[in-house]
PDB file with SEQRES, HELIX, SHEET and CRYST1 records, atoms N, CA, C and O in Angstrom:
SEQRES   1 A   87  UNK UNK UNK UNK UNK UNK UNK UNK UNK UNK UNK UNK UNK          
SEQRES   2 A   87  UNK UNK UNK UNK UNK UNK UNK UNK UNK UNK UNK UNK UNK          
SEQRES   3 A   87  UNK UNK UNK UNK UNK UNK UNK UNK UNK UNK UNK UNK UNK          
SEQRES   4 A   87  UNK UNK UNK UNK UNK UNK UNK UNK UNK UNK UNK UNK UNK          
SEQRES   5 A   87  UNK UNK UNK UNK UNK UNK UNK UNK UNK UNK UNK UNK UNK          
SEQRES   6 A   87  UNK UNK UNK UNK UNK UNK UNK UNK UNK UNK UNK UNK UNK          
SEQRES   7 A   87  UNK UNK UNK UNK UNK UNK UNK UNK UNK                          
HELIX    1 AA1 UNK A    8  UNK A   11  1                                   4    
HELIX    2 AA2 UNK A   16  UNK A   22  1                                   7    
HELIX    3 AA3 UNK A   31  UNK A   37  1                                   7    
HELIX    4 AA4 UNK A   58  UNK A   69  1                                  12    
HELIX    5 AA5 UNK A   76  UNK A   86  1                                  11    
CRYST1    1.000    1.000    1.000  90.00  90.00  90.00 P 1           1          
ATOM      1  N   UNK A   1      29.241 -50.832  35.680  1.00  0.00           N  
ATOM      2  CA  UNK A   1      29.372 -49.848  34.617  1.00  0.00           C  
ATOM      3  C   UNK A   1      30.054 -48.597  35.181  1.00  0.00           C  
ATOM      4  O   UNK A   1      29.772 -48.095  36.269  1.00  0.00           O  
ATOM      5  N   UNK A   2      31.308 -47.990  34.024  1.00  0.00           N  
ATOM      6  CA  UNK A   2      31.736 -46.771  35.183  1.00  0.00           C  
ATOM      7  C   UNK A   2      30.887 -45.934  34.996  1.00  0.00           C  
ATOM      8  O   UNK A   2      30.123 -45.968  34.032  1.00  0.00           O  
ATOM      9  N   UNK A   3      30.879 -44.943  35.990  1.00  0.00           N  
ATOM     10  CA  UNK A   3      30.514 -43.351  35.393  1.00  0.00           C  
ATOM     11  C   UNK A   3      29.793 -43.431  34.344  1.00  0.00           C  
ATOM     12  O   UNK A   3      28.691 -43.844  33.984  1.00  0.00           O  
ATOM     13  N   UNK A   4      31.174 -42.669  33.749  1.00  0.00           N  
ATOM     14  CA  UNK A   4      31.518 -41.724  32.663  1.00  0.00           C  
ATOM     15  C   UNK A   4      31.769 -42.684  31.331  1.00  0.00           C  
ATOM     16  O   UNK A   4      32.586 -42.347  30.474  1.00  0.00           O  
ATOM     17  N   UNK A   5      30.981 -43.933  31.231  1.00  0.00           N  
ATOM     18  CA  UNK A   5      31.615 -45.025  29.960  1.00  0.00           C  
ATOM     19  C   UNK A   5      31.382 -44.534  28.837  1.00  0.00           C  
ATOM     20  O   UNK A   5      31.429 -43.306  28.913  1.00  0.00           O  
ATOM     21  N   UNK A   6      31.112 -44.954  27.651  1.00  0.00           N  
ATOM     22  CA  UNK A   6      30.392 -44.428  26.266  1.00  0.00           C  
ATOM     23  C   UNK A   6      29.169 -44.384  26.253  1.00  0.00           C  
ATOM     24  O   UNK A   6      28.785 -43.779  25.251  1.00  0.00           O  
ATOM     25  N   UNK A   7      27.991 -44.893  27.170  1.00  0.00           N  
ATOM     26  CA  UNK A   7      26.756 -44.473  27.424  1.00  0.00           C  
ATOM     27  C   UNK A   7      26.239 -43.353  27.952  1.00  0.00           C  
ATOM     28  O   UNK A   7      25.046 -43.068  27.840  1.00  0.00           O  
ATOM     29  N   UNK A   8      27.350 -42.420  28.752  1.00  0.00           N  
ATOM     30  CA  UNK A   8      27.002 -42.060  29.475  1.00  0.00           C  
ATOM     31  C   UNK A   8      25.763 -40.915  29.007  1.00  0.00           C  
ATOM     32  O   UNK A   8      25.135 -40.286  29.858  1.00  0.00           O  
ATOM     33  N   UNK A   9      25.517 -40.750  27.474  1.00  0.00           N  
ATOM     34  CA  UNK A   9      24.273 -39.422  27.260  1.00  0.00           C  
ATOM     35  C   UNK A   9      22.761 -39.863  27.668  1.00  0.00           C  
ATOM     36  O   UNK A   9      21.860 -39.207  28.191  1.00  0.00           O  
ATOM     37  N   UNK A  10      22.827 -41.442  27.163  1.00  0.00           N  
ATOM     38  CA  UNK A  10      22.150 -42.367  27.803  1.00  0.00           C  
ATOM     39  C   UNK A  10      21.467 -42.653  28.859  1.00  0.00           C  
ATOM     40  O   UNK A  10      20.251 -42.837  28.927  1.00  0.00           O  
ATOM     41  N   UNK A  11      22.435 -42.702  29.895  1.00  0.00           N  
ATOM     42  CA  UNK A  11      22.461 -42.807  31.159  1.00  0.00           C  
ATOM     43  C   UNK A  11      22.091 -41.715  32.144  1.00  0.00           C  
ATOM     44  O   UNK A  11      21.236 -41.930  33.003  1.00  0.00           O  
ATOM     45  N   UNK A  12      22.731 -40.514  32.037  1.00  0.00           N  
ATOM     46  CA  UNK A  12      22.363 -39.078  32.380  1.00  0.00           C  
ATOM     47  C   UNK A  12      21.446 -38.203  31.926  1.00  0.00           C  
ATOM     48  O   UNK A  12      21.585 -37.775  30.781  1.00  0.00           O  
ATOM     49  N   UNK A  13      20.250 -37.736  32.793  1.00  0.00           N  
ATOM     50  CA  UNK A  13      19.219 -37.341  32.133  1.00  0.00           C  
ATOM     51  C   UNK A  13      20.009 -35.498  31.896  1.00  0.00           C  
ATOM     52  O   UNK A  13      21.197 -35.201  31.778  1.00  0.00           O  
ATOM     53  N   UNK A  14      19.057 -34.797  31.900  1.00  0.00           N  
ATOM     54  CA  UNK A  14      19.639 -32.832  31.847  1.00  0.00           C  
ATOM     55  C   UNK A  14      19.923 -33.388  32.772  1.00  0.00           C  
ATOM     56  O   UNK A  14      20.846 -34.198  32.862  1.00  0.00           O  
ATOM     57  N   UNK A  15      18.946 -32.948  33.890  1.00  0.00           N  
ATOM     58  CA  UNK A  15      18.505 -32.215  35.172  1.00  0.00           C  
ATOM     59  C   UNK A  15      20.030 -32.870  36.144  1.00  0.00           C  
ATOM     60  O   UNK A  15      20.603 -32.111  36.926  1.00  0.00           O  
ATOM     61  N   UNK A  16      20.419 -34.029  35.981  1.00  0.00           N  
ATOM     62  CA  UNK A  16      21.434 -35.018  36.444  1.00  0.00           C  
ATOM     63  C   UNK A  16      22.619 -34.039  35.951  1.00  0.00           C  
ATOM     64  O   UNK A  16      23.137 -33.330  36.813  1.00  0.00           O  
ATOM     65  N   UNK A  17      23.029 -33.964  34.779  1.00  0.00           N  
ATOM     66  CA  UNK A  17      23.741 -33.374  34.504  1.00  0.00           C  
ATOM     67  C   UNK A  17      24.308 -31.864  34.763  1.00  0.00           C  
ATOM     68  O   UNK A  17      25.403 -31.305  34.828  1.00  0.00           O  
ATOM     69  N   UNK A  18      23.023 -31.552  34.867  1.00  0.00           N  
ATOM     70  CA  UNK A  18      23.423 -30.023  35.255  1.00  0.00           C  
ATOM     71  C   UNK A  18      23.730 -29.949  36.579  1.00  0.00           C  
ATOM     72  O   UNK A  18      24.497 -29.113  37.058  1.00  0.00           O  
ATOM     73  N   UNK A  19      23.233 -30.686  37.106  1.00  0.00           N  
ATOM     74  CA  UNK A  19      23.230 -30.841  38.960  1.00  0.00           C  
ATOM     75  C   UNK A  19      24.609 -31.047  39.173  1.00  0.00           C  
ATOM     76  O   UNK A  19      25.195 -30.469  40.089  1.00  0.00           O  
ATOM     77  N   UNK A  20      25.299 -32.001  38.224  1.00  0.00           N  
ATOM     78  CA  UNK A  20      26.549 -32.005  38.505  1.00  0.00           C  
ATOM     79  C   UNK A  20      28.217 -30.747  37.527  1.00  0.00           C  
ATOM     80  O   UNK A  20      29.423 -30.571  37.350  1.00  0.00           O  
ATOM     81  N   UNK A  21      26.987 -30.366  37.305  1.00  0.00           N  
ATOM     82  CA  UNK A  21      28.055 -29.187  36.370  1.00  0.00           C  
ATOM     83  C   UNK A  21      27.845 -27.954  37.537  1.00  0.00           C  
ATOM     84  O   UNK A  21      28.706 -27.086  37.679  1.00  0.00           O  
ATOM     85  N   UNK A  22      26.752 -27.979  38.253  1.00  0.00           N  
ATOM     86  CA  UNK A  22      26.911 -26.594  39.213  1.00  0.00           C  
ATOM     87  C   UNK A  22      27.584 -27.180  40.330  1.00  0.00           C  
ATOM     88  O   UNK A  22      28.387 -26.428  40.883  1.00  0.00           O  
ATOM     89  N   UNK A  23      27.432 -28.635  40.930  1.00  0.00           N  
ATOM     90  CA  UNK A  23      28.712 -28.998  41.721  1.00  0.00           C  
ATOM     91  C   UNK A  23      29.771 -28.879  42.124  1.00  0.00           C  
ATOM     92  O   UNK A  23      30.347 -28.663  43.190  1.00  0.00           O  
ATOM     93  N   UNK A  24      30.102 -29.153  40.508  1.00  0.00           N  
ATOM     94  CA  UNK A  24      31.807 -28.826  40.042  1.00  0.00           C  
ATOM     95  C   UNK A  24      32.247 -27.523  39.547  1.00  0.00           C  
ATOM     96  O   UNK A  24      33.434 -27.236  39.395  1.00  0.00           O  
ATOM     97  N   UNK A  25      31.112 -26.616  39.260  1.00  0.00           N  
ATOM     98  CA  UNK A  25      31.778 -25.440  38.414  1.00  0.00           C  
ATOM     99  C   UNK A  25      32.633 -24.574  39.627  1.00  0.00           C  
ATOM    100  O   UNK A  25      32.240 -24.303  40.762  1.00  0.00           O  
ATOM    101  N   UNK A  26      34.144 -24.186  38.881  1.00  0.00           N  
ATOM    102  CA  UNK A  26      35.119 -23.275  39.998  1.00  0.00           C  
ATOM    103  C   UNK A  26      34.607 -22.126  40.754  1.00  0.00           C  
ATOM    104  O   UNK A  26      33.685 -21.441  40.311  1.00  0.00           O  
ATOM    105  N   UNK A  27      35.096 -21.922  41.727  1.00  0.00           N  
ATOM    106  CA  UNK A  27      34.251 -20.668  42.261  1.00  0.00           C  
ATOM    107  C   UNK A  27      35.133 -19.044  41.572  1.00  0.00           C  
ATOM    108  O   UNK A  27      36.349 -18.982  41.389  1.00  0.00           O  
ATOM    109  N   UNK A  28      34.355 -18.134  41.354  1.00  0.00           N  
ATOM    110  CA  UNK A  28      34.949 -17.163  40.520  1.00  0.00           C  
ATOM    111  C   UNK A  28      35.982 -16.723  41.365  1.00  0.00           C  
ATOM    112  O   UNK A  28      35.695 -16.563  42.551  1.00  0.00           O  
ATOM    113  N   UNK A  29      37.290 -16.465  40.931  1.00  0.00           N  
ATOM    114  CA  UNK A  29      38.569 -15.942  41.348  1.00  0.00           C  
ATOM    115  C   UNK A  29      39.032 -14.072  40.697  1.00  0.00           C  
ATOM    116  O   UNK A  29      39.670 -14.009  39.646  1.00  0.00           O  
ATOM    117  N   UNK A  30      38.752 -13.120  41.217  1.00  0.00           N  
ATOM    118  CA  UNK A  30      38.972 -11.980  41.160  1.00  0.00           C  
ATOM    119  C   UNK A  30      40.576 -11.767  41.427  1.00  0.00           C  
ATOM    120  O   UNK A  30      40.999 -11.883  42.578  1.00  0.00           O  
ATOM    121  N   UNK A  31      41.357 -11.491  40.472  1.00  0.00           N  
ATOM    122  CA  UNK A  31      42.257 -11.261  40.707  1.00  0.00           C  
ATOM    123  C   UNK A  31      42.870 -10.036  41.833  1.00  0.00           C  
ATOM    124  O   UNK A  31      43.842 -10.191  42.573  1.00  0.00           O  
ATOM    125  N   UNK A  32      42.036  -8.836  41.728  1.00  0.00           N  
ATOM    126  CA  UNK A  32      41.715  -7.890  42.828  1.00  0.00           C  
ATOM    127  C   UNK A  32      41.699  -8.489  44.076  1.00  0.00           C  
ATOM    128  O   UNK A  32      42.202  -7.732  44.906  1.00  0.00           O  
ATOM    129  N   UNK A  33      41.253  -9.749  44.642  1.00  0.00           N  
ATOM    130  CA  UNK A  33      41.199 -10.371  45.682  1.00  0.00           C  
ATOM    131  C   UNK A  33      42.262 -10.799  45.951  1.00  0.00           C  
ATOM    132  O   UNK A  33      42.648 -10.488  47.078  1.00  0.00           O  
ATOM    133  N   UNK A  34      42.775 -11.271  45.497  1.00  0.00           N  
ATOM    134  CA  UNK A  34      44.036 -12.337  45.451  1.00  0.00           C  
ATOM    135  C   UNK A  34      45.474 -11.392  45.811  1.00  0.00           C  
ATOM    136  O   UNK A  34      46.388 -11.698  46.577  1.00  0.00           O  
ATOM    137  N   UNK A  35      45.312 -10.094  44.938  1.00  0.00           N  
ATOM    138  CA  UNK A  35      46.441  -9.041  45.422  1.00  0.00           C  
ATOM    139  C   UNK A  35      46.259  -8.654  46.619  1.00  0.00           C  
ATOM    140  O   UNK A  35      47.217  -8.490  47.375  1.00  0.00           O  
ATOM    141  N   UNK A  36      44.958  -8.436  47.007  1.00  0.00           N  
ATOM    142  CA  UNK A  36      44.932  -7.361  48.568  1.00  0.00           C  
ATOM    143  C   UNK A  36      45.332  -8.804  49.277  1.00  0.00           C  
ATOM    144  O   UNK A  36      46.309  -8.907  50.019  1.00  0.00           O  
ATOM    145  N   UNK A  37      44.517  -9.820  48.977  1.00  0.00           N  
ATOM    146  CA  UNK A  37      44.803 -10.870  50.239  1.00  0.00           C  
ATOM    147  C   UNK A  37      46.075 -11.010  50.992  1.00  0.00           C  
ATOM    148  O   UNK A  37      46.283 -11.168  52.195  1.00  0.00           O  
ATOM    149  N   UNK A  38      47.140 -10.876  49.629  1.00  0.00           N  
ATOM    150  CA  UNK A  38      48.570 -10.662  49.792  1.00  0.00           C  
ATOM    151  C   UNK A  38      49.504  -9.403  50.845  1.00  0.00           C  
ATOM    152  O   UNK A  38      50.652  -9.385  51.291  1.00  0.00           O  
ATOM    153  N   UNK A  39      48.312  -8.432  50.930  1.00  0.00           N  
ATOM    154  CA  UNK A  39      48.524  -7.452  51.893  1.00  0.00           C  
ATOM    155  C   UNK A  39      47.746  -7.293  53.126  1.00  0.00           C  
ATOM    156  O   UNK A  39      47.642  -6.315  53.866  1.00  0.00           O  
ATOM    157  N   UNK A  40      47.035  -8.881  53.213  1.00  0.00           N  
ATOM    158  CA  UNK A  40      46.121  -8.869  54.492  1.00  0.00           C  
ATOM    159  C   UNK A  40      44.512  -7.798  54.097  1.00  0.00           C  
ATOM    160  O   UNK A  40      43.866  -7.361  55.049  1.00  0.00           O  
ATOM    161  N   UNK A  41      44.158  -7.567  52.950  1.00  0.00           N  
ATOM    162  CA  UNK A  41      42.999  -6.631  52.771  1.00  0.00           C  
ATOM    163  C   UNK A  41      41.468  -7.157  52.218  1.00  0.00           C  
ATOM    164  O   UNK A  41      41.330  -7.470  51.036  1.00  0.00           O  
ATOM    165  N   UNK A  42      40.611  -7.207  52.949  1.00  0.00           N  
ATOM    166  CA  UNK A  42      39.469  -7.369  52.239  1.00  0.00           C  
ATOM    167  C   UNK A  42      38.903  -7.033  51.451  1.00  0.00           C  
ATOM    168  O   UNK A  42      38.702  -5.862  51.773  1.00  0.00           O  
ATOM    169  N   UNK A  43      38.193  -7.264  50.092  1.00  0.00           N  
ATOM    170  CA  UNK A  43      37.517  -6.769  49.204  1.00  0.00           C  
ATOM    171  C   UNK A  43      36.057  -7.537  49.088  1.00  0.00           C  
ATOM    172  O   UNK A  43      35.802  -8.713  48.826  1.00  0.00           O  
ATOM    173  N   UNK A  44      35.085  -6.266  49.425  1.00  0.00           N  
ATOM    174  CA  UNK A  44      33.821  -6.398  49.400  1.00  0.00           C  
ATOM    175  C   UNK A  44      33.424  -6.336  47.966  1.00  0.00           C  
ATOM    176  O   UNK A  44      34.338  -5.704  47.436  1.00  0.00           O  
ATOM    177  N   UNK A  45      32.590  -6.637  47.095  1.00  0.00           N  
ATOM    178  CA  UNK A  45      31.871  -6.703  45.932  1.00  0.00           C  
ATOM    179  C   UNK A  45      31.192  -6.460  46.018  1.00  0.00           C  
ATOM    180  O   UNK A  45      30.773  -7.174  46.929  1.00  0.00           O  
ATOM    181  N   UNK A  46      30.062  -5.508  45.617  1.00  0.00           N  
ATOM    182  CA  UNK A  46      28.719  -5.068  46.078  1.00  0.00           C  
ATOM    183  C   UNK A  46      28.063  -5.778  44.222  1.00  0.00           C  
ATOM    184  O   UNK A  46      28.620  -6.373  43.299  1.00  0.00           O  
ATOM    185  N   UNK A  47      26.945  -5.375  44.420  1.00  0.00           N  
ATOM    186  CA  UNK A  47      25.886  -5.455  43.517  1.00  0.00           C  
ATOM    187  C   UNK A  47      25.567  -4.167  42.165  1.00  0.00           C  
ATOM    188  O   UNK A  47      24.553  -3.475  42.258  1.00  0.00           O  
ATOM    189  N   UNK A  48      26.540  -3.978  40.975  1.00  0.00           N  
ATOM    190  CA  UNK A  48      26.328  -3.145  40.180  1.00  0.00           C  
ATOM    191  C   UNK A  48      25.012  -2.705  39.858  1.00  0.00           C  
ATOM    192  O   UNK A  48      23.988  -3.159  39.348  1.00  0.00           O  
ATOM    193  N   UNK A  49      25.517  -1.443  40.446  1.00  0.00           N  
ATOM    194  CA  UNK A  49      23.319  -0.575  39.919  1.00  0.00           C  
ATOM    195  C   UNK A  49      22.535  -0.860  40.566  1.00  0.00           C  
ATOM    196  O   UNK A  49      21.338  -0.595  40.445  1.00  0.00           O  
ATOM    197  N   UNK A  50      23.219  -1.642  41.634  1.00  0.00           N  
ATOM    198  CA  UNK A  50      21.659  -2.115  43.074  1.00  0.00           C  
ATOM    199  C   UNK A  50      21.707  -0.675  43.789  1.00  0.00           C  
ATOM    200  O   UNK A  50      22.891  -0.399  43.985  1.00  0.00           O  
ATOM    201  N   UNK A  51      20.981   0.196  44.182  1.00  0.00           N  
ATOM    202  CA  UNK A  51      20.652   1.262  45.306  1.00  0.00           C  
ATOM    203  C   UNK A  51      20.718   0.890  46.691  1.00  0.00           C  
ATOM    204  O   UNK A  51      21.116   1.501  47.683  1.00  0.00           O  
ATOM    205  N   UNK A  52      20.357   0.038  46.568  1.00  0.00           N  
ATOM    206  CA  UNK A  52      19.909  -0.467  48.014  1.00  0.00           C  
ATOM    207  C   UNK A  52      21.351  -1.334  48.681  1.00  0.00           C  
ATOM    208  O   UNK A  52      21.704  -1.446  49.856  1.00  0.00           O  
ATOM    209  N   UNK A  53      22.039  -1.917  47.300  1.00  0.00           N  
ATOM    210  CA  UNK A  53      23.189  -3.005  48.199  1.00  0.00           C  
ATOM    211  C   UNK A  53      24.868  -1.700  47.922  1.00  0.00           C  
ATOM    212  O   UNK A  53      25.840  -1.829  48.667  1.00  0.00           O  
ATOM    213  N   UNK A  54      24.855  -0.825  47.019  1.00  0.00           N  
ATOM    214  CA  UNK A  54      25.708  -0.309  46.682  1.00  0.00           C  
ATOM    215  C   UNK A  54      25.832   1.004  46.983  1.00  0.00           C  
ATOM    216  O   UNK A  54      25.253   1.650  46.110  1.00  0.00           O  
ATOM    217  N   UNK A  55      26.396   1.827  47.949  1.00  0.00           N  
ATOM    218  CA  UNK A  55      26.312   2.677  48.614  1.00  0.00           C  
ATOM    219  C   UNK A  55      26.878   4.266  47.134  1.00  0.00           C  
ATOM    220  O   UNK A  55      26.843   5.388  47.638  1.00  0.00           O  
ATOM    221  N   UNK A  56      27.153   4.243  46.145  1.00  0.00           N  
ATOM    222  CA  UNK A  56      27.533   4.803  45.770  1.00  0.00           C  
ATOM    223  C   UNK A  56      26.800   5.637  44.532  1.00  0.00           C  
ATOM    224  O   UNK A  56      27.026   6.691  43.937  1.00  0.00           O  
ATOM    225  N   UNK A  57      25.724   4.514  44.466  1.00  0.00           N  
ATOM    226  CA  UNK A  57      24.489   4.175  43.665  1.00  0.00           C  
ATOM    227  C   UNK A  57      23.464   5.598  44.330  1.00  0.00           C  
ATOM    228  O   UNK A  57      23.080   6.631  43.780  1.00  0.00           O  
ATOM    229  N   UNK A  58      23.284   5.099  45.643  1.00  0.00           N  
ATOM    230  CA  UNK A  58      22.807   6.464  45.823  1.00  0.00           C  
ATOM    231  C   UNK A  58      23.017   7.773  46.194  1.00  0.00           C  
ATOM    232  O   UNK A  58      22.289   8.638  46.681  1.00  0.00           O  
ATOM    233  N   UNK A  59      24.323   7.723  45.813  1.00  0.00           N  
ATOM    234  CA  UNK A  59      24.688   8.954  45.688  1.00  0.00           C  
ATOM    235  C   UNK A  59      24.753   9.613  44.387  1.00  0.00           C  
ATOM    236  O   UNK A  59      24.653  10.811  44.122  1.00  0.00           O  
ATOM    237  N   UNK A  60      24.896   8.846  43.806  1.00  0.00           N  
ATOM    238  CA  UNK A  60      24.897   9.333  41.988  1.00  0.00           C  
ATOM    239  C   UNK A  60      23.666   9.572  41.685  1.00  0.00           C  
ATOM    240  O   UNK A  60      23.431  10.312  40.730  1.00  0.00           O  
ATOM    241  N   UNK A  61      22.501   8.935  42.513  1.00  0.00           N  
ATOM    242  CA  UNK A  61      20.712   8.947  42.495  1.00  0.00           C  
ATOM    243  C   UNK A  61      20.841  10.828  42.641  1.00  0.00           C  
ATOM    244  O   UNK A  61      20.735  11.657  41.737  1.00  0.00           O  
ATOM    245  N   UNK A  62      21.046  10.999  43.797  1.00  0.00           N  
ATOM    246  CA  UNK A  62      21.324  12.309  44.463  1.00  0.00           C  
ATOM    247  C   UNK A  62      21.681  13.333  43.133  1.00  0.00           C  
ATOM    248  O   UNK A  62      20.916  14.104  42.553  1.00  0.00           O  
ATOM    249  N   UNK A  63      22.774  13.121  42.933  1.00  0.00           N  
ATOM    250  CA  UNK A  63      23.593  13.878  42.001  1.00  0.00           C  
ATOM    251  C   UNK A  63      22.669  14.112  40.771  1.00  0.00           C  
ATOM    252  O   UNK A  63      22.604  15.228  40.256  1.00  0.00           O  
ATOM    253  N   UNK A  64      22.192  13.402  40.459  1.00  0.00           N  
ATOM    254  CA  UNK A  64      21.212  13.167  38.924  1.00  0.00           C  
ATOM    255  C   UNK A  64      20.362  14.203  39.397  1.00  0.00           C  
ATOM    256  O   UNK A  64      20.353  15.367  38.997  1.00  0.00           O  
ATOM    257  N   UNK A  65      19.487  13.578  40.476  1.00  0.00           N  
ATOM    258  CA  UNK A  65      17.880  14.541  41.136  1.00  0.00           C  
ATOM    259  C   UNK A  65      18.552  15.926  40.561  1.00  0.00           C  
ATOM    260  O   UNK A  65      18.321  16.373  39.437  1.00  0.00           O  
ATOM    261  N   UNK A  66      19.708  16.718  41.845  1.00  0.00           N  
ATOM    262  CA  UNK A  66      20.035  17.968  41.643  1.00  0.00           C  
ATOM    263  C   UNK A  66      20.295  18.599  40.046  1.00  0.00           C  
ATOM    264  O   UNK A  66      19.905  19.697  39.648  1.00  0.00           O  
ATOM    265  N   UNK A  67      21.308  17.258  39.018  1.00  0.00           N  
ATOM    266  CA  UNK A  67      21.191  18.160  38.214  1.00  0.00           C  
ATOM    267  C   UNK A  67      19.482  18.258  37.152  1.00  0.00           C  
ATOM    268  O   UNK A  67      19.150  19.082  36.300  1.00  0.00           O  
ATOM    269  N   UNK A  68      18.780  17.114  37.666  1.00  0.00           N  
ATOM    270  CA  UNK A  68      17.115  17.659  36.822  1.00  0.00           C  
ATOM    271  C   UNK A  68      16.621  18.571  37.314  1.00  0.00           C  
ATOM    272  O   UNK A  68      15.575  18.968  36.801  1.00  0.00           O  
ATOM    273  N   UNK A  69      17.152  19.276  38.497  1.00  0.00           N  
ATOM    274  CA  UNK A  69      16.326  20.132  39.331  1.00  0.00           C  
ATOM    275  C   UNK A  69      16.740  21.821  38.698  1.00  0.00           C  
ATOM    276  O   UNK A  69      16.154  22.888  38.882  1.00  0.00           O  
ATOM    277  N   UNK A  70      17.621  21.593  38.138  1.00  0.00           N  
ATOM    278  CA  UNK A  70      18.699  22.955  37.787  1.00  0.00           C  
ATOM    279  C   UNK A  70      17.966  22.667  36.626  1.00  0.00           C  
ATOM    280  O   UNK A  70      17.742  21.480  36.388  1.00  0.00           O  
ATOM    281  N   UNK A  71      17.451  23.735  35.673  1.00  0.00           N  
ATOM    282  CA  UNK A  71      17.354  23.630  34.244  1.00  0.00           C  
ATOM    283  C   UNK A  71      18.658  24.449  33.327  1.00  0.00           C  
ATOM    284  O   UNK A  71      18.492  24.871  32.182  1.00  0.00           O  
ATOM    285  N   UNK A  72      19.725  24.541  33.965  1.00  0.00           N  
ATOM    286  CA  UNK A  72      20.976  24.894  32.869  1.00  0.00           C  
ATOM    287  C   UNK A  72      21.416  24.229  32.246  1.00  0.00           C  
ATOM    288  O   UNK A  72      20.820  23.163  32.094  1.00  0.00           O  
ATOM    289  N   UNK A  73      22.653  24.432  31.543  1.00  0.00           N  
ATOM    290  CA  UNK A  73      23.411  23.429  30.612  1.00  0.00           C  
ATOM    291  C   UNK A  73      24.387  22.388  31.326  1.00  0.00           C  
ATOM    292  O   UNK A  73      24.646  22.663  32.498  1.00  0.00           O  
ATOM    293  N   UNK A  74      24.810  21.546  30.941  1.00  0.00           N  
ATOM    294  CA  UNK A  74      25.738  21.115  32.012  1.00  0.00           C  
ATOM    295  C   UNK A  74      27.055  21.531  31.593  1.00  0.00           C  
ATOM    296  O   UNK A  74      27.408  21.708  30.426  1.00  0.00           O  
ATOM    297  N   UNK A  75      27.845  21.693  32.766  1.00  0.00           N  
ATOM    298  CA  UNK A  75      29.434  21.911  32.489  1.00  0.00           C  
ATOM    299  C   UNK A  75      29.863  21.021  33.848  1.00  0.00           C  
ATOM    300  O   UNK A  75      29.008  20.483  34.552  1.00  0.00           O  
ATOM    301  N   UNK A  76      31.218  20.943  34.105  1.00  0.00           N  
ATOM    302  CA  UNK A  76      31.966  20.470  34.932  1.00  0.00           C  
ATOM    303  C   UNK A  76      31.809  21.462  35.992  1.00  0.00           C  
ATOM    304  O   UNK A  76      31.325  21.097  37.064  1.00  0.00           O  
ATOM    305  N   UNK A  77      32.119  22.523  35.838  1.00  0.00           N  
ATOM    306  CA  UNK A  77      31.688  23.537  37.083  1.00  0.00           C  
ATOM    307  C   UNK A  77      30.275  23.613  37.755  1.00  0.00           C  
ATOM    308  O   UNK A  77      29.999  23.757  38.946  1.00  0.00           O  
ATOM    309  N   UNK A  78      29.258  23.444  36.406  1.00  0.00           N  
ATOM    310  CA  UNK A  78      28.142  23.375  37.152  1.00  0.00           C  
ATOM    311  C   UNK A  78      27.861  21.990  38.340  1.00  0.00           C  
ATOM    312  O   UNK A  78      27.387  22.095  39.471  1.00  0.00           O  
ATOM    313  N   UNK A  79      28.239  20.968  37.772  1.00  0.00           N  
ATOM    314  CA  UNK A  79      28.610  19.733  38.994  1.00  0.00           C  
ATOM    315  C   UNK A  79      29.151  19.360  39.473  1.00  0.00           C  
ATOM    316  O   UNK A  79      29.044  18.219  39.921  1.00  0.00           O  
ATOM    317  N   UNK A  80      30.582  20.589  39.751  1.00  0.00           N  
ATOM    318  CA  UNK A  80      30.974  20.300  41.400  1.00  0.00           C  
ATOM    319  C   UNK A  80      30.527  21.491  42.001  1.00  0.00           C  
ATOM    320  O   UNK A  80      30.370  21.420  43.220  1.00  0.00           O  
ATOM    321  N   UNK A  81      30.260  22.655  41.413  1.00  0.00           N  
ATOM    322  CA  UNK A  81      28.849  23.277  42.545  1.00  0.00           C  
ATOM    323  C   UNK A  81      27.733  22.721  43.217  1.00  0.00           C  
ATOM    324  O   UNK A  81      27.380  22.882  44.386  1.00  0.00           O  
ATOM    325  N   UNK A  82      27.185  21.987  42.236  1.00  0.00           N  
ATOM    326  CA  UNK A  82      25.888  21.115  43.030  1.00  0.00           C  
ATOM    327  C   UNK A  82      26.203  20.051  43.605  1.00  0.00           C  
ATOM    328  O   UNK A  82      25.420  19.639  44.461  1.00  0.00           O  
ATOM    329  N   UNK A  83      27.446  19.269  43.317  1.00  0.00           N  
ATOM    330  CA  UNK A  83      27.892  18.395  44.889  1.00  0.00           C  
ATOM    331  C   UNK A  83      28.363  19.381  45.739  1.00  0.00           C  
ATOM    332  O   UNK A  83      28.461  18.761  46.798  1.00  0.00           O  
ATOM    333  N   UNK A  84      28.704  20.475  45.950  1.00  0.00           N  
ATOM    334  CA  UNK A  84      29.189  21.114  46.546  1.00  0.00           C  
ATOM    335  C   UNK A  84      28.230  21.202  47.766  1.00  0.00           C  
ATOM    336  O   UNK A  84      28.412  20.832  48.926  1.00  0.00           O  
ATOM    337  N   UNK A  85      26.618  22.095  46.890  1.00  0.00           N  
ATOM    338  CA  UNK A  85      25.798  22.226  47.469  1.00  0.00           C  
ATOM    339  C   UNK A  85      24.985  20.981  48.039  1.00  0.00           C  
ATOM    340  O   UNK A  85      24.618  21.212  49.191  1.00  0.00           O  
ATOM    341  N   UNK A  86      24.623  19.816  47.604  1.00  0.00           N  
ATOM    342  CA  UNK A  86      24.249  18.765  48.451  1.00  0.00           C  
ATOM    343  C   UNK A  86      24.848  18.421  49.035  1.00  0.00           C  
ATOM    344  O   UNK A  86      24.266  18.103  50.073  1.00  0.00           O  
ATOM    345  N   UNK A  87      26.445  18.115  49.082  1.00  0.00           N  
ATOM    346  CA  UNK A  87      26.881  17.157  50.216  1.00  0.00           C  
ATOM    347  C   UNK A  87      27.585  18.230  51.045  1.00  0.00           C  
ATOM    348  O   UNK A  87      28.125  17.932  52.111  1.00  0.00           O  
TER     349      UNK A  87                                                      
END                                                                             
């Protein structure tokens, strides 16, 4: 019997099936990758909104604290004074 014949819903339970759909599924292609590669450049991907895996995350943590700490209004001036003053 092949494979894939006209039985095959039959024949294949889920769990079978899915086993072979994460097998085969493509691995994700970032086009961002694919350009730097072209210039010899690595691109790291971090973890959106992780603190701990995304270095930028806690800095914006930072930035927030200072402006709850200020009770003014916000403006643009007022927050590049207070990055000013933390970093």
């Amino acid at each position: 019997m092949t494979e894939w014949g006209p039985g095959w819903r039959t024949t294949f339970t889920r769990e079978v099936l899915k086993k072979r759909a994460e097998e085969n599924r493509p691995r994700p292609s970032y086009l961002v990758q694919d350009l730097a590669a072209r210039f010899g450049v690595s691109i790291l991907i971090s973890p959106v909104a992780h603190p701990e895996l995304n270095p930028i995350e806690m800095i914006w943590g930072t930035v927030k604290m200072a402006l709850k700490r200020v009770t003014l209004t916000f403006s643009f001036a007022l927050l590049r004074g207070l990055s000013g003053a933390e970093f």
